[in-house]
FINU-381247 format. One record per residue (C-alpha): residue in three letters; x negated, y negated, z negated. Coordinates in pm, whole numbers. Layout:
BEGIN
+-----+--------+--------+--------+
!  aa !     px !     py !     pz !
+-----+--------+--------+--------+
! ala !      X !      Y !      Z !
...
+-----+--------+--------+--------+
This chain:
BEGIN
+-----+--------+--------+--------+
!  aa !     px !     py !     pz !
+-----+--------+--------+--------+
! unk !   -757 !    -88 !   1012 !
! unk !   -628 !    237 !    826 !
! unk !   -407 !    411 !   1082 !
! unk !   -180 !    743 !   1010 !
! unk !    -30 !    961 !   1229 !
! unk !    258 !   1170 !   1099 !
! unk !    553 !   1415 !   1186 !
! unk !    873 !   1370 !    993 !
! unk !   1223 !   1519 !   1020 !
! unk !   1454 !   1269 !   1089 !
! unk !   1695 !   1447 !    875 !
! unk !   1486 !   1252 !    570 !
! unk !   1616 !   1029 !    317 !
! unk !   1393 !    702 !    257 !
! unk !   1282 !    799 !    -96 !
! unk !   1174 !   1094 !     40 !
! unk !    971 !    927 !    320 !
! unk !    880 !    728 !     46 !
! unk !    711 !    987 !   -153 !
! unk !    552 !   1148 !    137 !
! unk !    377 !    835 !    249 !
! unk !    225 !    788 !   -129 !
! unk !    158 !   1161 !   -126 !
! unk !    -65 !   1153 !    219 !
! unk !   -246 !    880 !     62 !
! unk !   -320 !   1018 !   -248 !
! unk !   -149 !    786 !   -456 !
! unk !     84 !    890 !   -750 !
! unk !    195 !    597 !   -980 !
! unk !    535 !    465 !   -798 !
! unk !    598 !    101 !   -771 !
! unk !    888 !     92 !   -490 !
! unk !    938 !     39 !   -179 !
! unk !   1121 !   -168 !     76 !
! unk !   1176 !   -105 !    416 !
! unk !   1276 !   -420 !    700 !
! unk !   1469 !   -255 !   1031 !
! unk !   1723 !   -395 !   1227 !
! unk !   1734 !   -711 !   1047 !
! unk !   1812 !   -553 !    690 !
! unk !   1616 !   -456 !    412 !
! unk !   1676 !   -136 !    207 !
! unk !   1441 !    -81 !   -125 !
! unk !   1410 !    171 !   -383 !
! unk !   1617 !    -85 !   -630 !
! unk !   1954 !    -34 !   -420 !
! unk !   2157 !    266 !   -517 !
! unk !   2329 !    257 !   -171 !
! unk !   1941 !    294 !      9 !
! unk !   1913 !    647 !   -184 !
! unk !   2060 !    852 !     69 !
! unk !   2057 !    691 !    400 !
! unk !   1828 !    891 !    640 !
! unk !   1588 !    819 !    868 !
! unk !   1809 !    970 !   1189 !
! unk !   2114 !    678 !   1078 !
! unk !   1890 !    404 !   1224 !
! unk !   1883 !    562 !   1549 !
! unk !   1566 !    502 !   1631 !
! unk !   1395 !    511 !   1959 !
! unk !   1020 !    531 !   2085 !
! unk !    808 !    214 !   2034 !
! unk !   1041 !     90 !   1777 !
! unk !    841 !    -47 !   1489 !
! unk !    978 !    -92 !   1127 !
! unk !    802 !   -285 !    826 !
! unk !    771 !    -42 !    521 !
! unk !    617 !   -187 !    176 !
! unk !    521 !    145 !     25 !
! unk !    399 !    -83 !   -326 !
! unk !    642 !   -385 !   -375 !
! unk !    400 !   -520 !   -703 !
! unk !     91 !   -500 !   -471 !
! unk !    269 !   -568 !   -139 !
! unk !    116 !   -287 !     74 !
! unk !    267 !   -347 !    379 !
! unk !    317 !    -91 !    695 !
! unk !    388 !   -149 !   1059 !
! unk !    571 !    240 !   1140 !
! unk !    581 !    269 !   1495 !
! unk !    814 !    581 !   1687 !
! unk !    581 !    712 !   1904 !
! unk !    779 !   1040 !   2010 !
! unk !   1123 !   1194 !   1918 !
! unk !   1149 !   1557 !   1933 !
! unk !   1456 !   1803 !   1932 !
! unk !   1432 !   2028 !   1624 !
! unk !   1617 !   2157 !   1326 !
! unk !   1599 !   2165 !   1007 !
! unk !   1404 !   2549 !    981 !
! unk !   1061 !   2323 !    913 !
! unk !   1121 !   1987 !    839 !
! unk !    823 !   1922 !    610 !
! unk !    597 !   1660 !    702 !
! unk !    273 !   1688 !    904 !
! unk !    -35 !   1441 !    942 !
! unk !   -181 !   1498 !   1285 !
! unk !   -448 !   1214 !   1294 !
! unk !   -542 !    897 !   1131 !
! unk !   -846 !    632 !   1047 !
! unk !  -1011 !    467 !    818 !
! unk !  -1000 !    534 !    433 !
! unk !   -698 !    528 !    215 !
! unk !   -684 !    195 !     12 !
! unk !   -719 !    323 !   -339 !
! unk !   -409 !    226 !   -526 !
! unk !   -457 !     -5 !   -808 !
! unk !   -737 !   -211 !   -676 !
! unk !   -518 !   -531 !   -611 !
! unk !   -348 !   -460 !   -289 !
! unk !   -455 !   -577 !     39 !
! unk !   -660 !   -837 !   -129 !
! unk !   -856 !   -609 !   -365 !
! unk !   -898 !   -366 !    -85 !
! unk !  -1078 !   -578 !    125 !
! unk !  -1302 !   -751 !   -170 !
! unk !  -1410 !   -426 !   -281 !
! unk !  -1712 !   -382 !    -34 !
! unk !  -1852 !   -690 !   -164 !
! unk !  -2078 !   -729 !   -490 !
! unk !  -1832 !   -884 !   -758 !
! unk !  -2131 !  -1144 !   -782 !
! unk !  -1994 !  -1280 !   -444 !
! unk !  -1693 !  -1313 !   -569 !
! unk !  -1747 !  -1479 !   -908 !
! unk !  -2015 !  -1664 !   -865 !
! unk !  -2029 !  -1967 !  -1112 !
! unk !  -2149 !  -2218 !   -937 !
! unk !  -1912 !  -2174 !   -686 !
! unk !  -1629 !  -2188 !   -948 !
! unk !  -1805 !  -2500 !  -1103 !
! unk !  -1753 !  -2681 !   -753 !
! unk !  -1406 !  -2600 !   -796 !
! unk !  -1297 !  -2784 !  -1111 !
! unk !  -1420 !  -3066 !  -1029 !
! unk !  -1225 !  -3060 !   -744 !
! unk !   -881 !  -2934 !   -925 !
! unk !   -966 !  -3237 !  -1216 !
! unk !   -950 !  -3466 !   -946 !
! unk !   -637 !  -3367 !   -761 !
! unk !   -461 !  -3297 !  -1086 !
! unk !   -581 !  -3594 !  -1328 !
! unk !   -308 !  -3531 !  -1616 !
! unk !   -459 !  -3246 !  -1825 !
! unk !   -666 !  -3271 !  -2082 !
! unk !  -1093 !  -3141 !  -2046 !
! unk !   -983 !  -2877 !  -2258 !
! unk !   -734 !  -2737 !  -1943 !
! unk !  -1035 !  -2674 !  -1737 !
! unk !  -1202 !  -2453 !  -2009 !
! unk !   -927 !  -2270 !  -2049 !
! unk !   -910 !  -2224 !  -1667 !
! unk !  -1337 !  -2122 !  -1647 !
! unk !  -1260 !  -1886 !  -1899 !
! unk !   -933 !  -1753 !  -1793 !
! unk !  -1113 !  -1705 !  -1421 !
! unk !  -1472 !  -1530 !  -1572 !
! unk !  -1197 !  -1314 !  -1769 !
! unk !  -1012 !  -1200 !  -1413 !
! unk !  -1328 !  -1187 !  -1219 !
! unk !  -1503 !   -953 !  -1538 !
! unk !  -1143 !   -710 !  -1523 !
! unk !  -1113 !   -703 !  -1135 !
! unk !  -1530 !   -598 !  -1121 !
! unk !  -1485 !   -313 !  -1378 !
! unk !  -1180 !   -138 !  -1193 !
! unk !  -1369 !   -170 !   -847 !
! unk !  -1708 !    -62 !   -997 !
! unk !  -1444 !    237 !  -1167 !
! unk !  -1329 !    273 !   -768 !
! unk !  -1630 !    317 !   -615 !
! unk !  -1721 !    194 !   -257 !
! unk !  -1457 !    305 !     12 !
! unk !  -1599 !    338 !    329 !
! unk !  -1361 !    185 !    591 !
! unk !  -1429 !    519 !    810 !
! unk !  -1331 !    835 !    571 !
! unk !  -1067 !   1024 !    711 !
! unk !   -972 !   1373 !    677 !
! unk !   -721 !   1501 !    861 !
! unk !   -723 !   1875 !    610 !
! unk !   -718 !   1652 !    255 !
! unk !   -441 !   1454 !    416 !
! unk !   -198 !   1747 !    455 !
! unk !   -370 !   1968 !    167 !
! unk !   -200 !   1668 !    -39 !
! unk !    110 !   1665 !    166 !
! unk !     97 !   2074 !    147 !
! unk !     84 !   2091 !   -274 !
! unk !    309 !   1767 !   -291 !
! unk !    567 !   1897 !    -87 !
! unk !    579 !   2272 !   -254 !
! unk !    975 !   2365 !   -270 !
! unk !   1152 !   2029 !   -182 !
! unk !   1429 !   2006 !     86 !
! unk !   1290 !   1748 !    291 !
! unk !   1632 !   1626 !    440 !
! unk !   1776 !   1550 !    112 !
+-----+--------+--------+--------+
């Protein structure tokens, strides 16, 4: 489970939450977002979701919301309110006070990748498990032609080959690295001169 605990003004707009979420993270390619609350949806492809703010949904502690911070990749985000706080808007830039587990790294798939990175890609591409496969397919689907199941070994070798050079690229990510000081050294040099309410 990758857990992050964070301290936002509620004065922010939902790009800008957006952007801090990526930012704490340590991602930087943008891909969207949608957020689910009070039975709507708002996403980054609406003009009229650019400047609501967080503090119009009148939130209130234990509320949860769903936030897809990559809609190609479907990262998906239960936020939870765990405390409301009076302050102004004299420091309203965000602060990560806790967390666990590692970030996912960004393009390796989405939840999916993330958790088949661990494994050896051999486990994941074995032949002879895809070989028990076809069979199986050629029977359910009796239509196409041999030459359909060739296309599919190689088409699948192919995918397997591409998805176990970008997580060999990755690197193993241990589901325990945290760090509390990277987290809001990223925030810190993300964040340098914005107005974090608008």
């Amino acid at each position: 489970m990758i857990i992050r605990l964070i301290s936002v003004s509620d004065h922010m707009q939902l790009p800008a939450f957006h952007d801090a979420f990526r930012a704490i993270l340590g991602w930087s390619g943008d891909l969207g977002y949608m957020i689910r609350l009070h039975g709507q949806e708002f996403n980054s492809f609406r003009r009229k979701t650019q400047s609501k703010t967080l503090n119009e949904f009148q939130l209130h502690r234990q509320e949860k919301f769903l936030y897809v911070g990559d809609t190609l990749h479907r990262w998906a985000w239960d936020i939870r309110v765990l405390d409301i706080q009076d302050g102004g808007k004299d420091d309203p830039a965000p602060v990560c006070v806790g967390g666990r587990g590692a970030a996912p790294a960004e393009f390796c798939g989405g939840p999916t990748g993330y958790r088949l990175m661990p494994r050896e890609g051999a486990a994941r591409s074995d032949p002879v498990r895809m070989e028990m496969g076809i069979p199986m397919l050629a029977e359910a689907c009796p239509d196409p032609s041999p030459g359909t199941w060739d296309l599919l070994r190689t088409a699948l070798e192919e995918g397997f080959q591409s998805m176990d050079g970008r997580l060999k690229e990755l690197g193993p990510r241990p589901p325990d690295r945290f760090s509390l000081a990277a987290a809001n050294a990223r925030w810190s040099a993300w964040g340098q001169g914005r107005r974090w309410w608008s």
